[in-house]
BAKEKOL-719663 format. One record per atom (N, C-alpha, C, O, CB): residue number from 1; residue in one letter; atom name; z, x, y. Coordinates in steps of 0.2 Angstrom, whole numbers. Glycine has a CB too. Example, Ala and Ser with C-alpha at 12.3 -4.5 7.8 and 13.67 -1.06 7.14 Angstrom:
BEGIN
(1 A N (39 66 -28))
(1 A CA (39 62 -22))
(1 A C (39 66 -16))
(1 A O (42 71 -17))
(1 A CB (45 57 -22))
(2 S N (35 64 -11))
(2 S CA (36 68 -5))
(2 S C (39 64 0))
(2 S O (40 67 6))
(2 S CB (29 70 -3))
END
This chain:
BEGIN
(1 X N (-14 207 24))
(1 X CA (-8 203 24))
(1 X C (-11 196 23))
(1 X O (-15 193 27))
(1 X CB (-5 204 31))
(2 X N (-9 193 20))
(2 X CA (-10 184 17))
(2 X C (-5 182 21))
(2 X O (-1 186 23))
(2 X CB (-7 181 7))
(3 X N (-5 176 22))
(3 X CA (-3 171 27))
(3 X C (1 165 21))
(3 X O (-2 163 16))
(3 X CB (-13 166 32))
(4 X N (8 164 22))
(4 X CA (11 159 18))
(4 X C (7 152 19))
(4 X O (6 150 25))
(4 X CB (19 159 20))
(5 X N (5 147 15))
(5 X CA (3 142 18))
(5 X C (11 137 21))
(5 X O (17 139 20))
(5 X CB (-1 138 13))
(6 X N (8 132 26))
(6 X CA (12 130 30))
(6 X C (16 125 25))
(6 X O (13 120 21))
(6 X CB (8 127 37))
(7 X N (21 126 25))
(7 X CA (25 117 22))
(7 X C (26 112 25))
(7 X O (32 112 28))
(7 X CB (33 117 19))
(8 X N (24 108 26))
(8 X CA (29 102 29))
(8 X C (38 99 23))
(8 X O (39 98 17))
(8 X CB (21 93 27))
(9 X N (42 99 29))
(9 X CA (50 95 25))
(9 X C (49 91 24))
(9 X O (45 87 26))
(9 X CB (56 94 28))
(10 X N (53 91 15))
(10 X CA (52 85 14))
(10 X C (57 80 17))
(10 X O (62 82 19))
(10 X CB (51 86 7))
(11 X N (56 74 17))
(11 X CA (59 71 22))
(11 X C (62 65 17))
(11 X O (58 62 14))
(11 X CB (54 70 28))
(12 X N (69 61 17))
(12 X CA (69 56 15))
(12 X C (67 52 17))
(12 X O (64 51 22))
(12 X CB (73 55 14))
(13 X N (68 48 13))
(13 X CA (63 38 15))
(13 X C (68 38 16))
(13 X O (72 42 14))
(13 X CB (59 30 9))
(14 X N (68 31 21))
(14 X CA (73 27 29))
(14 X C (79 23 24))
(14 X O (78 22 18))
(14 X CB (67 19 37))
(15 X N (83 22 27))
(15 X CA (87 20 21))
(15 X C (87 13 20))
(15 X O (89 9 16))
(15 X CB (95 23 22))
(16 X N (82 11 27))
(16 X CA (80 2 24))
(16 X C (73 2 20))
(16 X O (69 -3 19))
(16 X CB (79 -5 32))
(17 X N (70 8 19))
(17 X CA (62 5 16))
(17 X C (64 2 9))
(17 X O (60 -2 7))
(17 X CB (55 12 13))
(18 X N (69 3 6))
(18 X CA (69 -3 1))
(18 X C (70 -10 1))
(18 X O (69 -14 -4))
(18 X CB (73 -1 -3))
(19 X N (73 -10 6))
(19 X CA (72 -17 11))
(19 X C (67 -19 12))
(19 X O (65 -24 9))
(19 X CB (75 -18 17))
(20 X N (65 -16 18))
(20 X CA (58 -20 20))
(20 X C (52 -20 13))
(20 X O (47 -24 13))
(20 X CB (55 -15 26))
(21 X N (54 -16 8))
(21 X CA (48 -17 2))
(21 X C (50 -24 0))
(21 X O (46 -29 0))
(21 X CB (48 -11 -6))
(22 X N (56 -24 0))
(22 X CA (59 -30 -4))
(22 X C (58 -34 0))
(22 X O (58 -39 -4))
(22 X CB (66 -30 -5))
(23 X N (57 -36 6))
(23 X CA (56 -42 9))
(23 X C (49 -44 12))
(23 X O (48 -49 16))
(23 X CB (60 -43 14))
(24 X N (43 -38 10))
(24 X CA (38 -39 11))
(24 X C (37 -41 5))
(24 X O (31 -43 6))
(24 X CB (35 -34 13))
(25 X N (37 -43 -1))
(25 X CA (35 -42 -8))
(25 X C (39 -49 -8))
(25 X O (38 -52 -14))
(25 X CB (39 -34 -14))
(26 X N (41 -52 -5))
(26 X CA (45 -58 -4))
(26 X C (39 -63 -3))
(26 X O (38 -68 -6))
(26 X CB (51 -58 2))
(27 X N (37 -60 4))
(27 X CA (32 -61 10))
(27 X C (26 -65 5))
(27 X O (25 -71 5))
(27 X CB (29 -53 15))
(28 X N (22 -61 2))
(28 X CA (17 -60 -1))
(28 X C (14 -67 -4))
(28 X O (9 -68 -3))
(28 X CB (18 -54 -6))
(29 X N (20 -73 -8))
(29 X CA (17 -78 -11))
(29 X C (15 -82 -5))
(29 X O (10 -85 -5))
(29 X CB (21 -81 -16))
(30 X N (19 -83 0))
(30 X CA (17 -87 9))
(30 X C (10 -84 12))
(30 X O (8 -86 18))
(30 X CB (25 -85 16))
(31 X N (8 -78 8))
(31 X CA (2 -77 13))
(31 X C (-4 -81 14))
(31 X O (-6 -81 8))
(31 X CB (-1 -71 12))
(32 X N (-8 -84 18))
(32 X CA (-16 -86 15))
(32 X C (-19 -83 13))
(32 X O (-19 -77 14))
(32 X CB (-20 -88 18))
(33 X N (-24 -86 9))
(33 X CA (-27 -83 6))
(33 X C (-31 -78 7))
(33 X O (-31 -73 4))
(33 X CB (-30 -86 4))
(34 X N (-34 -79 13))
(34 X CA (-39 -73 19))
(34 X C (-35 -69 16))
(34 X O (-35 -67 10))
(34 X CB (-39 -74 29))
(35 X N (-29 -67 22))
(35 X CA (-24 -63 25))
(35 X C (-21 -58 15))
(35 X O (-21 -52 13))
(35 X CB (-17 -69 31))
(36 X N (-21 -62 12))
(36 X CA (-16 -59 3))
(36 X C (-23 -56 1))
(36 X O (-23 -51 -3))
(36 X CB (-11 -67 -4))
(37 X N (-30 -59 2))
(37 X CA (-36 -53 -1))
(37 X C (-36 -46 3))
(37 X O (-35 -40 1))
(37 X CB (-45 -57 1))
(38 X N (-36 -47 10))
(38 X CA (-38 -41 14))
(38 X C (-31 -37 13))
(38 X O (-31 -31 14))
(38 X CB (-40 -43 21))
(39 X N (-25 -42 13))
(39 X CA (-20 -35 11))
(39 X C (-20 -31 6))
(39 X O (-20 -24 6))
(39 X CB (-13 -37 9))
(40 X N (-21 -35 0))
(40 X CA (-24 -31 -6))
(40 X C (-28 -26 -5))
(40 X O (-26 -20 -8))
(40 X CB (-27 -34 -9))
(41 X N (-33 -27 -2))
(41 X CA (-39 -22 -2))
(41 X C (-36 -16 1))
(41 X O (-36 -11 -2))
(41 X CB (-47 -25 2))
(42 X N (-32 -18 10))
(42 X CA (-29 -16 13))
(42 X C (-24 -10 12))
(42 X O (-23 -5 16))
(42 X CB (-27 -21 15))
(43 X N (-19 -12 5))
(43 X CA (-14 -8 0))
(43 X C (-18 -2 -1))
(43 X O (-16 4 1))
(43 X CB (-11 -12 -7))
(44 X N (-23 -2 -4))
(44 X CA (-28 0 -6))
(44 X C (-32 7 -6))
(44 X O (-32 12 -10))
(44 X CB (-31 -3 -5))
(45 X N (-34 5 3))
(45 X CA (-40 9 5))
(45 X C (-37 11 13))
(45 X O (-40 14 17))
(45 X CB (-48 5 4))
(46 X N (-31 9 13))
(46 X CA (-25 12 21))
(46 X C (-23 18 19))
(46 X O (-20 19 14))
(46 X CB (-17 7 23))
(47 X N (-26 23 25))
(47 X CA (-23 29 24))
(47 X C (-15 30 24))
(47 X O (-13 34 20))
(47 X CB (-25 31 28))
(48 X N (-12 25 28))
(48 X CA (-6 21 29))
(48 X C (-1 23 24))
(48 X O (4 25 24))
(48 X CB (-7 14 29))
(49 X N (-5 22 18))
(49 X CA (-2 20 11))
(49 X C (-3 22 6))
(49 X O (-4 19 1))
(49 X CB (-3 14 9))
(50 X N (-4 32 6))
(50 X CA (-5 37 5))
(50 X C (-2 42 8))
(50 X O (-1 44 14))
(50 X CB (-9 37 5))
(51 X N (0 44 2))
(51 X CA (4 52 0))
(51 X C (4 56 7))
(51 X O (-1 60 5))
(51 X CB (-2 56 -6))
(52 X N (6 58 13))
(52 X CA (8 62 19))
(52 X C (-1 59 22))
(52 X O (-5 62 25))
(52 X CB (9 73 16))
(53 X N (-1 52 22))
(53 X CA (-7 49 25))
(53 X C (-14 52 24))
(53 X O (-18 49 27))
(53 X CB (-7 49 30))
(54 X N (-15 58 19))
(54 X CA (-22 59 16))
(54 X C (-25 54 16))
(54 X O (-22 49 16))
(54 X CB (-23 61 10))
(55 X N (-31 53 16))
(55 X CA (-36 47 16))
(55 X C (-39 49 9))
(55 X O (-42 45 6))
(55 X CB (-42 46 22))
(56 X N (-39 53 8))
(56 X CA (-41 57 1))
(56 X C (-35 56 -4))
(56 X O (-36 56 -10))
(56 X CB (-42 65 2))
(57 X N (-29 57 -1))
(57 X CA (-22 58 -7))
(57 X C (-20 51 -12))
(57 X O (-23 46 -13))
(57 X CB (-15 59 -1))
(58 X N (-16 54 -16))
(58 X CA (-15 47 -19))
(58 X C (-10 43 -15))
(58 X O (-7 44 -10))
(58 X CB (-11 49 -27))
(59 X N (-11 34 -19))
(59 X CA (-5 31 -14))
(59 X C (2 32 -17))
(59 X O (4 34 -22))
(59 X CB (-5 21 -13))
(60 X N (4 29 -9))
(60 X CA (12 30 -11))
(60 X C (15 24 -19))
(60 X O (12 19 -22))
(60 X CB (18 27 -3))
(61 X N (20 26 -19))
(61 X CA (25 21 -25))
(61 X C (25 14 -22))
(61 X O (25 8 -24))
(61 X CB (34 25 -27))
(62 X N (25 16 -16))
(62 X CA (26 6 -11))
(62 X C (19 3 -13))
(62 X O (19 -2 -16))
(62 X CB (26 6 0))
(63 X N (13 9 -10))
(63 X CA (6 4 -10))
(63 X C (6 1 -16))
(63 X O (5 -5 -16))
(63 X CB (-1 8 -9))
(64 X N (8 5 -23))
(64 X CA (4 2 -29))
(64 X C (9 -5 -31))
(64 X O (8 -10 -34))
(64 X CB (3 8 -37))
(65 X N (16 -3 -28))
(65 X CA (19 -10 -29))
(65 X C (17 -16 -23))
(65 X O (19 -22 -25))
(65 X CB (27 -8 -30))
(66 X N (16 -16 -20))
(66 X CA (13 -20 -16))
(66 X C (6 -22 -18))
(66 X O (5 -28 -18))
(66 X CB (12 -17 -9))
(67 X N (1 -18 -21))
(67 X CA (-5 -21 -22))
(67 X C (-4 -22 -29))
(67 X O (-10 -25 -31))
(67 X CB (-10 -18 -20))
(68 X N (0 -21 -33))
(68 X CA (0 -26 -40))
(68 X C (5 -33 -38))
(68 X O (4 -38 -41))
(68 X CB (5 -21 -47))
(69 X N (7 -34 -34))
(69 X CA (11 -40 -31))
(69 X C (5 -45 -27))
(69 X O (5 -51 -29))
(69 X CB (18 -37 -26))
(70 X N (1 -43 -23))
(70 X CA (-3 -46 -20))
(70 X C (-9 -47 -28))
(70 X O (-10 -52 -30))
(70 X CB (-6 -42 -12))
(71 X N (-12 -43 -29))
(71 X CA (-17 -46 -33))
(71 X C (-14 -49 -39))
(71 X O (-18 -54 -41))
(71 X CB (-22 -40 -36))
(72 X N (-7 -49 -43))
(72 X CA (-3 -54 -45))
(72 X C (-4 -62 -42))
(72 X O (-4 -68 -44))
(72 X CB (4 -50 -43))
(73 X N (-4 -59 -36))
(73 X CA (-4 -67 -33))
(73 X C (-12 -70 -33))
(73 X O (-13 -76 -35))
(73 X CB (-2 -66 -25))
(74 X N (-16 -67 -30))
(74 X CA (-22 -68 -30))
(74 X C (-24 -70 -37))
(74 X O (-28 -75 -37))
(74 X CB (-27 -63 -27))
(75 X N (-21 -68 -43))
(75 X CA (-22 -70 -51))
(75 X C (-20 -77 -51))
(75 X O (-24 -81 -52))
(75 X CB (-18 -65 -56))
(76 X N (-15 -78 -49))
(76 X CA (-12 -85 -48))
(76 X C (-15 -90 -46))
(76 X O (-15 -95 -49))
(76 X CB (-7 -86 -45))
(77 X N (-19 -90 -39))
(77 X CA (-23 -93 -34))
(77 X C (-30 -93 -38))
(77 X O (-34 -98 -37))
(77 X CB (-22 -90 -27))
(78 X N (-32 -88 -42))
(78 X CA (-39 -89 -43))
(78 X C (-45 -85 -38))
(78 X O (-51 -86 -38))
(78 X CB (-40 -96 -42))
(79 X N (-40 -81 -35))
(79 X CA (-43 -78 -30))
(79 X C (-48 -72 -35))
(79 X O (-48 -72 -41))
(79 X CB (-36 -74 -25))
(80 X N (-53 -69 -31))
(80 X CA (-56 -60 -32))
(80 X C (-53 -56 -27))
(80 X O (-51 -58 -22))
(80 X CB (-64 -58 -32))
(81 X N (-54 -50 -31))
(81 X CA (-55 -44 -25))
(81 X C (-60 -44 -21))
(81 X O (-65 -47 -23))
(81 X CB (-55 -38 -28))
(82 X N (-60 -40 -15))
(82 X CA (-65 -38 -11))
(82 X C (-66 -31 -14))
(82 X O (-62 -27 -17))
(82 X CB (-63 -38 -3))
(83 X N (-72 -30 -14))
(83 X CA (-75 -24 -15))
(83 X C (-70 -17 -9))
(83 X O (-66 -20 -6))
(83 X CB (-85 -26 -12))
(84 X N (-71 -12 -9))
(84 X CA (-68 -8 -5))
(84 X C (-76 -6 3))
(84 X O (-76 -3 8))
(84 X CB (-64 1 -11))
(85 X N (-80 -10 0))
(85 X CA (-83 -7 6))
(85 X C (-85 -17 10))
(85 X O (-88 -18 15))
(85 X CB (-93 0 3))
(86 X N (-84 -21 7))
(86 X CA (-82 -28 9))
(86 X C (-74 -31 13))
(86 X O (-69 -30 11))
(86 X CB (-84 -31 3))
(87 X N (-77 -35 19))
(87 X CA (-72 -37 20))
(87 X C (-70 -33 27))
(87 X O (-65 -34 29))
(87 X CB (-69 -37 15))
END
């Protein structure tokens, strides 16, 4: 006898995460410099900000729009990236 694997529901997004993207993504050109590198890196390499929180999984649709908006910004400023094992 085989064992069904377990599902997790799927669950809708909250009905303000399009908000808060929207007013984080607002946020982003007021950041300092420090703080808009390490978010970036931050978008990135946060389990947070991945697919049912794998650290392995892909990111969510938010992370990659968050971290094209921050390194967007850092492009402007003249900024680099941190490496993922810097910082």
């Amino acid at each position: 006898m085989t064992k069904t694997p377990i599902r997790h529901p799927l669950v809708a997004p909250r009905a303000s995460a399009e908000t808060e993207l929207s007013a984080l993504l607002d946020e982003i050109p007021g950041w300092p410099d420090a703080m808009l590198v390490h978010m970036h890196k931050r978008f990135g390499t946060s389990r947070l900000f991945r697919v049912h929180h794998d650290p392995d999984g892909p990111l969510t649709a938010s992370a990659l729009t968050l971290r094209a908006a921050a390194l967007e910004e850092m492009d402007r400023r003249g900024l680099e990236a941190l490496a993922e094992d810097e910082g």
